[in-house]
VOPAGU-2260 file (C-alpha; in pm, 1 decimal, decimal comma):
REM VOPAGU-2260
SITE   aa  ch    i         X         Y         Z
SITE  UNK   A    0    9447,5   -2830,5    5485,6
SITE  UNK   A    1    9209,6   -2662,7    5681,6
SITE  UNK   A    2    9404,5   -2369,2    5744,1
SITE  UNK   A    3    9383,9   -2347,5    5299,3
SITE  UNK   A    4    9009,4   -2421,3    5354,0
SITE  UNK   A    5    8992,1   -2040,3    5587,6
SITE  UNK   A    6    9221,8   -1865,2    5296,0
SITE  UNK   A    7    8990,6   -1981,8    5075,5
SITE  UNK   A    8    8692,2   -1879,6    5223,5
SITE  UNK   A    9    8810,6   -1572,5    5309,9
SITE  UNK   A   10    8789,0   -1383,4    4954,0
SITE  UNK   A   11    8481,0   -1567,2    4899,1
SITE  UNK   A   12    8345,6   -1359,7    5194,0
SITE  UNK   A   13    8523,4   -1052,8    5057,0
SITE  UNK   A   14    8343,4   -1094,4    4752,7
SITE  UNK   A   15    8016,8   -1111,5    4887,0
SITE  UNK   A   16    8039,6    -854,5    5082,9
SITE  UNK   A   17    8129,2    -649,8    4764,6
SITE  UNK   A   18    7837,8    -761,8    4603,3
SITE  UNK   A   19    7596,6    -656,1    4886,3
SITE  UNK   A   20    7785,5    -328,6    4877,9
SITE  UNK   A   21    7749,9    -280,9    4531,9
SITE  UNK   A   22    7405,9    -415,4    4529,9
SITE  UNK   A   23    7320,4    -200,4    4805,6
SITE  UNK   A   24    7447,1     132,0    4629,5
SITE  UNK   A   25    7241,4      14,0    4297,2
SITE  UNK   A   26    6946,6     -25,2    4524,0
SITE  UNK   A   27    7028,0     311,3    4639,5
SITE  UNK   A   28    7092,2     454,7    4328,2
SITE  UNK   A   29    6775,0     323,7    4159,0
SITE  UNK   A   30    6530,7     463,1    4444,5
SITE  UNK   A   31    6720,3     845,4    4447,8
SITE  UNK   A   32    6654,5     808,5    4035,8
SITE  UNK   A   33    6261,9     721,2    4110,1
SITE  UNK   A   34    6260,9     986,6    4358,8
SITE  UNK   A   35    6418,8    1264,1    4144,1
SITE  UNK   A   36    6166,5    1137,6    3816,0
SITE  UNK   A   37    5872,3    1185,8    4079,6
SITE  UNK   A   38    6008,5    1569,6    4193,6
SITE  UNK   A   39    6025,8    1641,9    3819,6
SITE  UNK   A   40    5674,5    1492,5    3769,6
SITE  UNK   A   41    5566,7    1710,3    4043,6
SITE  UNK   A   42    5775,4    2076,4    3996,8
SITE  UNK   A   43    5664,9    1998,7    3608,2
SITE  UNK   A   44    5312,1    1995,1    3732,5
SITE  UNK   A   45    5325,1    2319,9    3993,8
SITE  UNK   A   46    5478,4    2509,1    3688,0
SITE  UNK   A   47    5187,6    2436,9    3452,5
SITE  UNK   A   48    4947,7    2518,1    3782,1
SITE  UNK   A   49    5143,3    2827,0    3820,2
SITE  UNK   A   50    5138,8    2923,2    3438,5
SITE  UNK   A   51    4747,6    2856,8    3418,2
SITE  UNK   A   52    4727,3    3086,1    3781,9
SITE  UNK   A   53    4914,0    3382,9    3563,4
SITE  UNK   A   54    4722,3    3338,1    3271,2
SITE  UNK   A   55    4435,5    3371,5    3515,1
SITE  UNK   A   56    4542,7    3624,4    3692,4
SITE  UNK   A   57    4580,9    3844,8    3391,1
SITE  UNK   A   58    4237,3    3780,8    3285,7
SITE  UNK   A   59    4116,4    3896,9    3608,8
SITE  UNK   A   60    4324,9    4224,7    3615,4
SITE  UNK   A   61    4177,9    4271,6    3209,9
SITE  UNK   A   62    3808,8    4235,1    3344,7
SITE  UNK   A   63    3866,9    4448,4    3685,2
SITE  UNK   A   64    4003,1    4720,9    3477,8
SITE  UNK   A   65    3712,5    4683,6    3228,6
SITE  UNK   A   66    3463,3    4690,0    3518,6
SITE  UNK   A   67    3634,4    5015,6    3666,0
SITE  UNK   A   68    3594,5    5189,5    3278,7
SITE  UNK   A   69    3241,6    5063,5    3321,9
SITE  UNK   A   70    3201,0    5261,0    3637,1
SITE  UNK   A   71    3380,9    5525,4    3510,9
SITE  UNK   A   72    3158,6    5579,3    3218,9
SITE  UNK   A   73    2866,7    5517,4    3409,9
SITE  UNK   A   74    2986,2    5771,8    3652,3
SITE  UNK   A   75    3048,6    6010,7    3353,3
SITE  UNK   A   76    2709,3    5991,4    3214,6
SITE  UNK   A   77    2472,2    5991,0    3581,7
SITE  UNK   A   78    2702,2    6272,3    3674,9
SITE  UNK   A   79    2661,3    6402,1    3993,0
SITE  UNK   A   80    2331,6    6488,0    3990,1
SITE  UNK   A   81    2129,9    6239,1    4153,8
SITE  UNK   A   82    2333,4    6239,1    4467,0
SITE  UNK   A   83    2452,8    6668,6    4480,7
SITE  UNK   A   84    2166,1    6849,4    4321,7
SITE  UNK   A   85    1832,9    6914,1    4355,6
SITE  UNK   A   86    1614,4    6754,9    4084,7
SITE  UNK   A   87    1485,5    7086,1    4018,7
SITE  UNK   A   88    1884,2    7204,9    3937,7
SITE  UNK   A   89    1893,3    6868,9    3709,9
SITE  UNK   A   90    1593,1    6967,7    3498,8
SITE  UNK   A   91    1750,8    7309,8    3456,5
SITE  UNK   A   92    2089,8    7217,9    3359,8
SITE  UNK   A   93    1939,9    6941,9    3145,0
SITE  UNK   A   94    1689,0    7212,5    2952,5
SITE  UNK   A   95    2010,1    7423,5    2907,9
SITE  UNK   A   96    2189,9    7145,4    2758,2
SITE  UNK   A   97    1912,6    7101,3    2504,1
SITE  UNK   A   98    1872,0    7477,3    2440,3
SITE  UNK   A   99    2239,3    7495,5    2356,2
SITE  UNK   A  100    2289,8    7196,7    2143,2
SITE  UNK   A  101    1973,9    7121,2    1992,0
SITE  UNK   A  102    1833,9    7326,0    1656,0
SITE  UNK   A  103    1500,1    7363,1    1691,4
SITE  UNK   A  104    1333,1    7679,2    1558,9
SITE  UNK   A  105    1080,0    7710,8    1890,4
SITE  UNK   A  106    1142,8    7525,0    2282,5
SITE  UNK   A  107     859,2    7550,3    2481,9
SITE  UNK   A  108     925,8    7403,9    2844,3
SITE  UNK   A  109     624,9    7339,3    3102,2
SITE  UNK   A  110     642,2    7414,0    3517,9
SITE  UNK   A  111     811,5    7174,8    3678,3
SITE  UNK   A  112     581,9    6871,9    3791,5
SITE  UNK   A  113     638,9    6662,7    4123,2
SITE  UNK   A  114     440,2    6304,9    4106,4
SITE  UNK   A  115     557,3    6003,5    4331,6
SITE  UNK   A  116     906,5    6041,8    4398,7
SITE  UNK   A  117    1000,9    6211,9    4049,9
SITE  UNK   A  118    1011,7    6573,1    3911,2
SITE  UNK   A  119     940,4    6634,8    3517,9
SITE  UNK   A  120     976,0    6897,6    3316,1
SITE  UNK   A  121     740,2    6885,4    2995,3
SITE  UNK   A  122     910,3    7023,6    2652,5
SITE  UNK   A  123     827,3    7063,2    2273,8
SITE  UNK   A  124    1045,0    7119,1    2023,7
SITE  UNK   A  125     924,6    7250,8    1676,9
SITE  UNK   A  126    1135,2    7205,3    1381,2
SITE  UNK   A  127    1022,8    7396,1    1041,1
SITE  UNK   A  128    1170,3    7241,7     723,0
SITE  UNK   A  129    1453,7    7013,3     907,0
SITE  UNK   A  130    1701,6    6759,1     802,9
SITE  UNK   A  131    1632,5    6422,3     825,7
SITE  UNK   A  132    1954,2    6366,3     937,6
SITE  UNK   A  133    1958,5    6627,7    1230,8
SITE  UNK   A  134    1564,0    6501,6    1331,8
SITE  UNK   A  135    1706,9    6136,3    1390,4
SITE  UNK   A  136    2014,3    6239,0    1560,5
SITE  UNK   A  137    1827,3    6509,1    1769,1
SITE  UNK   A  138    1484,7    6235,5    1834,6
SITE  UNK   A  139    1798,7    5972,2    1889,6
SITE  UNK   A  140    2007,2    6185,6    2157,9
SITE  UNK   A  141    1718,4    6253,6    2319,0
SITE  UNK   A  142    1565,4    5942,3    2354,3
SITE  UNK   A  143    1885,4    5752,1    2463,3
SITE  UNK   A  144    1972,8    5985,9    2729,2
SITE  UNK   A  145    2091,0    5789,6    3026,2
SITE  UNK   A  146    2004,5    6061,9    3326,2
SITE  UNK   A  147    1811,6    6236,9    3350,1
SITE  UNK   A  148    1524,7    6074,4    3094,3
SITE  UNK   A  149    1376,4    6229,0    2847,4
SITE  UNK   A  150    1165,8    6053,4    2633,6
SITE  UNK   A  151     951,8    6105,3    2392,7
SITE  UNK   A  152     570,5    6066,7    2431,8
SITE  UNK   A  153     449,9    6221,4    2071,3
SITE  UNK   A  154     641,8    6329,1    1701,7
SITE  UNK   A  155     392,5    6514,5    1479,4
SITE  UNK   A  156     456,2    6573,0    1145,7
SITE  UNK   A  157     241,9    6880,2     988,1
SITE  UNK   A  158     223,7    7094,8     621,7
SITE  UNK   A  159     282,3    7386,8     736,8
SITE  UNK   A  160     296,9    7759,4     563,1
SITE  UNK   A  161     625,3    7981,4     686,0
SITE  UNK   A  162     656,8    8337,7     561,1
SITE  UNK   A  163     464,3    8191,3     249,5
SITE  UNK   A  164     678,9    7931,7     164,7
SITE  UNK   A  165     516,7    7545,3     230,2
SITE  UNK   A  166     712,9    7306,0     435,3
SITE  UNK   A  167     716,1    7019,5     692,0
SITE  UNK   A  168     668,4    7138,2    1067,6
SITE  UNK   A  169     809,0    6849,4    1317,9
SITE  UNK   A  170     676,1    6887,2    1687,4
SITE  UNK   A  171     845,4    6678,5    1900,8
SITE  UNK   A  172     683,7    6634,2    2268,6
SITE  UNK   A  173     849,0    6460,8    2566,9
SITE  UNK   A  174     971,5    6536,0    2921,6
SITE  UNK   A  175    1273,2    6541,0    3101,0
SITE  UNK   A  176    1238,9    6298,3    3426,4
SITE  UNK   A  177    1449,5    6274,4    3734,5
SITE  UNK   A  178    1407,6    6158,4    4028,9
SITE  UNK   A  179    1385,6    6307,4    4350,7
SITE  UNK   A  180    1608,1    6300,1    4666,7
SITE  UNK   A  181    1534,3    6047,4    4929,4
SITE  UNK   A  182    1416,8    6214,0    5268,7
SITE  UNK   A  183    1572,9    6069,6    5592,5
């Protein structure tokens, strides 16, 4: 009888031992599922990181390359001339710039005047009969000139007799200021 007892027994033990095998490769199973649902958790997470990163780096690149036109323009419009020429070559090219594109029927332009760091050339323009339209946008291109300066200290407005016809005289009185080089 005992020796029935040990047969017995013996698949008993054989199933347990199954049942810790099993249980052990559901045990094993269930932690390489929570460890795969973490890495997704995680790689989901670096790829949203990475698609916000893109999305920033492409802003970046837009404003860089809309700094550089900046300069550019800048660059465009300050020309070389406060860094290559002589202030007095500035107020000459810039008087030849308004002799060539501006209409007025008399320029008169002043000696050229040195004062703390700056030179300045005095004008006056005189305009008999003009154009609304062409005293704004001459006044206007003037005024907004970004280098060198010229504004606008004085705009008289006078009845005035031409040939013997009456019209409007329009004197227009500014300067063009640079500045000059700095001395070592």
């Amino acid at each position: 009888m005992n020796d029935f007892m040990n047969k017995k027994s013996m698949p008993e033990n054989m199933l347990k031992r199954w049942f810790f095998i099993a249980a052990a490769l559901l045990l094993l199973a269930a932690v390489a599922w929570i460890t795969e649902l973490r890495q997704r958790i995680v790689l989901e997470k670096s790829l949203k990181e990475l698609a916000r990163a893109q999305s920033g780096l492409s802003r970046l690149k837009a404003a860089s390359a809309s700094r550089r036109q900046m300069i550019t323009t800048l660059q465009s419009q300050l020309g070389q001339g406060p860094v290559k020429k002589s202030p007095e070559m500035v107020l000459y090219e810039k008087s030849e710039e308004m002799q060539t594109a501006l209409k007025a029927d008399d320029m008169i332009f002043s000696g050229i005047a040195k004062n703390g760091g700056e030179a300045s050339l005095q004008f006056t323009l005189t305009f008999n009969n003009p154009d609304y339209t062409t005293l704004l946008n001459t006044v206007s291109s003037l005024h907004t000139a970004a280098f060198p300066l010229t504004p606008i200290s004085s705009i008289v407005v006078t009845q005035s007799s031409v040939k013997g016809t009456e019209g409007l005289s329009v004197k227009v009185v500014g300067k063009i200021i640079t500045i000059e080089k700095a001395k070592p």
